[in-house]
C-alpha positions in Angstrom: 92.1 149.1 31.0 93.0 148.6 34.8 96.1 150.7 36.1 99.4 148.4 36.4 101.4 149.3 39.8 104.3 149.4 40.2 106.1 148.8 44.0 106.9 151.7 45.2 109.8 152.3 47.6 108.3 151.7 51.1 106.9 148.3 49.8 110.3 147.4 48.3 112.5 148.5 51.2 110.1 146.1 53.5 111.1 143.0 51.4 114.3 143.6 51.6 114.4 144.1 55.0 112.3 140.5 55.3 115.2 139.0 53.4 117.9 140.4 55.8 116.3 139.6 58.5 118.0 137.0 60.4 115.5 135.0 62.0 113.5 134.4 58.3 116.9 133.4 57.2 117.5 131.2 60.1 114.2 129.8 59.3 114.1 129.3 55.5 118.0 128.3 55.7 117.3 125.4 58.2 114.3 124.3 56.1 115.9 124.4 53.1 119.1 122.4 54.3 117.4 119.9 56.3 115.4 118.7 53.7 118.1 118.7 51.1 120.0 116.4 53.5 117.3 114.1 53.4 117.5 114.4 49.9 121.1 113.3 50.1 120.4 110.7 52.5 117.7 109.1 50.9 120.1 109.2 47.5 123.2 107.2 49.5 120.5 104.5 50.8 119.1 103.9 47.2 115.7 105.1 48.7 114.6 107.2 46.0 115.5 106.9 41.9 113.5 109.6 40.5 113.7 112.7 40.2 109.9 112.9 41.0 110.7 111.5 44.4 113.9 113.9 45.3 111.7 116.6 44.3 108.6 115.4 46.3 111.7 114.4 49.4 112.9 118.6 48.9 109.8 120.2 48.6 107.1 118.7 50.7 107.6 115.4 52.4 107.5 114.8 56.0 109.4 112.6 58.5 112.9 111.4 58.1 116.3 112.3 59.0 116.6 115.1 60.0 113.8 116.7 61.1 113.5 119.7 59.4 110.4 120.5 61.9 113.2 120.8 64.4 115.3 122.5 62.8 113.4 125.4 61.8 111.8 125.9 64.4 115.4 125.4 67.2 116.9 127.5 64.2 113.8 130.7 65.0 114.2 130.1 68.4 118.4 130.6 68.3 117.9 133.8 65.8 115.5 135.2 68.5 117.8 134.6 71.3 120.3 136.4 69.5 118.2 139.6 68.5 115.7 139.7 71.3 117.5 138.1 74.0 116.8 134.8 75.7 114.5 137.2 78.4 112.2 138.5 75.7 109.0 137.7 75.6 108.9 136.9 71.7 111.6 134.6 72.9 109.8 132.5 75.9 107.2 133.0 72.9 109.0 130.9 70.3 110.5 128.4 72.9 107.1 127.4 73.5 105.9 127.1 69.8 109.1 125.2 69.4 108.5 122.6 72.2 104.9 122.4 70.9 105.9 121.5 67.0 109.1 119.2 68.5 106.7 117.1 71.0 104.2 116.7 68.5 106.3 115.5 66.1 107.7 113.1 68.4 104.3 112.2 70.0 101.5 112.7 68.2 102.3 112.4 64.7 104.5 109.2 65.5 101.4 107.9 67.6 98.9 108.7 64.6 101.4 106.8 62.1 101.1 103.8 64.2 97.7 103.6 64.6 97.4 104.0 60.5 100.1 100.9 60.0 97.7 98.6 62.6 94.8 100.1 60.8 96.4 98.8 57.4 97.1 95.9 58.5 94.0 94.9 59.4 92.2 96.2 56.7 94.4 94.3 54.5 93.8 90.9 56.7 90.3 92.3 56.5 90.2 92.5 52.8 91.6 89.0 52.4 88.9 86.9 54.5 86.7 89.1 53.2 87.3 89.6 50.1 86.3 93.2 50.2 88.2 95.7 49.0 90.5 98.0 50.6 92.2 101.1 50.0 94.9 101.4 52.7 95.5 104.7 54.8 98.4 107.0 54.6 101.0 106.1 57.3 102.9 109.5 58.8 105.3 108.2 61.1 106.6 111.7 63.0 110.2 111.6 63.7 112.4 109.4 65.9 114.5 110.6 68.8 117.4 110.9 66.7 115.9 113.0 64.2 114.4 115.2 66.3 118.3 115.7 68.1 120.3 116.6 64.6 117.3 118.5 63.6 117.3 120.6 66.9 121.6 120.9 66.9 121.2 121.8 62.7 118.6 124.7 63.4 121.1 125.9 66.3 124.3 126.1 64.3 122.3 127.7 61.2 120.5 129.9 63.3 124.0 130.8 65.5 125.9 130.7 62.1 123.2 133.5 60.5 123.4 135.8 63.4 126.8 135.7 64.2 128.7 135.6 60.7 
């Protein structure tokens, strides 16, 4: 019979000190109320009516307002500012990753989403004068301008709020 361990001390006291760590709670804070406000937001415009889709909207879905990419990742950047200092390395570090994840979702993930609608439109044009059929691809829009900018000011007040209360 194989020997059942238990966590011993060390392992224990290093979770704990994940979950008090204020930057991981910045992070999984912001997440976790940027995608429960779209939740809300997709409730008040009559968007979603199941609980499937508010589920799907909390957990795992993409795009929308706000952007939880932003978020997260201004919220890890705030945390680090506070613990590290803004002349840190990690800091100039996680400024970077965040500029990275913020103009992708801006550029390229908006850009790819376009491309997919044309493509879908013309596959469906296709599939009509054709009469072939057609399976259409999955449109990812990114996020607008907007979303990016409550994202971004969301994961700064979280991230200020967590290190500073």
């Amino acid at each position: 019979m194989p020997e059942i361990r238990t966590m011993d001390s060390e392992s224990a006291g290093r979770i704990t000190a994940l979950f008090q760590n204020p930057v991981f709670l910045s992070a999984v804070i912001s997440l976790f109320v940027a995608q429960f406000a779209k939740v809300v937001i997709s409730l008040y415009k009559g968007r979603s009516t199941s609980f499937r889709e508010l589920a799907a909207h909390l957990l795992w879905r993409t795009g929308g307002m706000p952007s939880s990419h932003s978020a997260l990742v201004i919220s890890i950047v705030t945390a680090i500012g506070f613990s590290d200092g803004p002349g840190s390395d990690i800091f100039v570090l996680a400024l970077a990753f965040a500029l990275v994840v913020i103009r992708d979702a801006l550029g390229v993930r908006r850009a790819a989403g376009m491309q997919a609608t044309a493509l879908n439109i013309l596959g469906r044009q296709a599939s009509r004068k054709l009469k072939i059929p057609f399976k259409p691809v999955k449109e990812v829009h990114g996020h607008t301008v907007p979303q990016v900018i409550v994202g971004s000011f969301m994961g700064f007040f979280i991230g200020l709020a967590v290190c500073t209360l």
